[in-house]
C-alpha positions as CSV (number, residue, x, y, z in Angstrom):
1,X,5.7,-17.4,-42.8
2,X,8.3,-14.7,-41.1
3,X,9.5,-14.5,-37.7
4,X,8.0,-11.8,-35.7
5,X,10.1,-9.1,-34.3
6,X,10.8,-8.1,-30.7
7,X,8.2,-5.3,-30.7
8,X,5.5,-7.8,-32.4
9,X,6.1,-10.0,-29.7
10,X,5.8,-7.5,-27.3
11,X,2.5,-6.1,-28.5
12,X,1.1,-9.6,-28.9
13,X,1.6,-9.9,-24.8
14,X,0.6,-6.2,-24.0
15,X,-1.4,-7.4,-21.1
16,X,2.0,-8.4,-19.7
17,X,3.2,-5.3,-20.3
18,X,0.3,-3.2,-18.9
19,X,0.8,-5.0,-15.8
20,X,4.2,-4.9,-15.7
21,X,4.3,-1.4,-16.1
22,X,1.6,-0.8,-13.3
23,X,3.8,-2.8,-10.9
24,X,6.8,-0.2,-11.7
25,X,4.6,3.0,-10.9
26,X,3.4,1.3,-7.8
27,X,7.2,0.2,-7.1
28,X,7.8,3.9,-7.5
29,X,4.9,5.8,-5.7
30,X,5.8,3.6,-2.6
31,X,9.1,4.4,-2.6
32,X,9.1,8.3,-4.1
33,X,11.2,10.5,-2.2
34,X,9.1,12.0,0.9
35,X,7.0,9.2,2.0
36,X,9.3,7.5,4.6
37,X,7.3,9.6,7.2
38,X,3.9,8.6,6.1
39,X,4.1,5.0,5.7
40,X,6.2,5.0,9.2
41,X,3.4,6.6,10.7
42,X,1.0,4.2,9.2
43,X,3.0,1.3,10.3
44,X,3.1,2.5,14.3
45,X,-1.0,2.4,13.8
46,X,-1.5,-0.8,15.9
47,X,1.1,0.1,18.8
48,X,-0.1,3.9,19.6
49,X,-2.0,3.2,22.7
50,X,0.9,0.4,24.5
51,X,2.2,3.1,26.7
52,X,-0.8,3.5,28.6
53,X,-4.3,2.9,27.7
54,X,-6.3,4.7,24.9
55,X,-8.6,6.8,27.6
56,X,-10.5,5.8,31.1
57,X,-14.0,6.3,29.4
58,X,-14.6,2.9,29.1
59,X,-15.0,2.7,32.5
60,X,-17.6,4.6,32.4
61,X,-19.3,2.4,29.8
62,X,-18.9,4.6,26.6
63,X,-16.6,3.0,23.7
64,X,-14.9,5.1,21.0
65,X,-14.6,1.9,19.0
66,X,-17.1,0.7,16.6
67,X,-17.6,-2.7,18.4
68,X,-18.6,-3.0,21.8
């Protein structure tokens, strides 16, 4: 019985490749020129309102959020 070659192995584990593949386009989307701004601004999501208060309506009794 032969040896297989590089590229038989390789095909015999393409399910390792696939997935190694997918982690290297979502390596690169995340870090494609241009998107600093947009994950920065996703990251400041939780500390928006610690200035002041998001808005003097819930005094009033009327919540903008979903739970009350």
């Amino acid at each position: 019985m032969t040896e297989p070659t590089l590229l038989e192995q390789i095909w015999a584990n393409r399910t390792l490749v696939w997935m190694f593949t997918a982690f290297v386009i979502a390596v690169l989307f995340a870090f494609r020129p241009g998107s600093r701004k947009t994950h920065r601004d996703s990251a400041d999501i939780p500390f928006r309102h610690d200035d002041k208060p998001a808005s003097d309506d819930e005094a009033d009794g009327h919540h903008k959020e979903a739970r009350s």
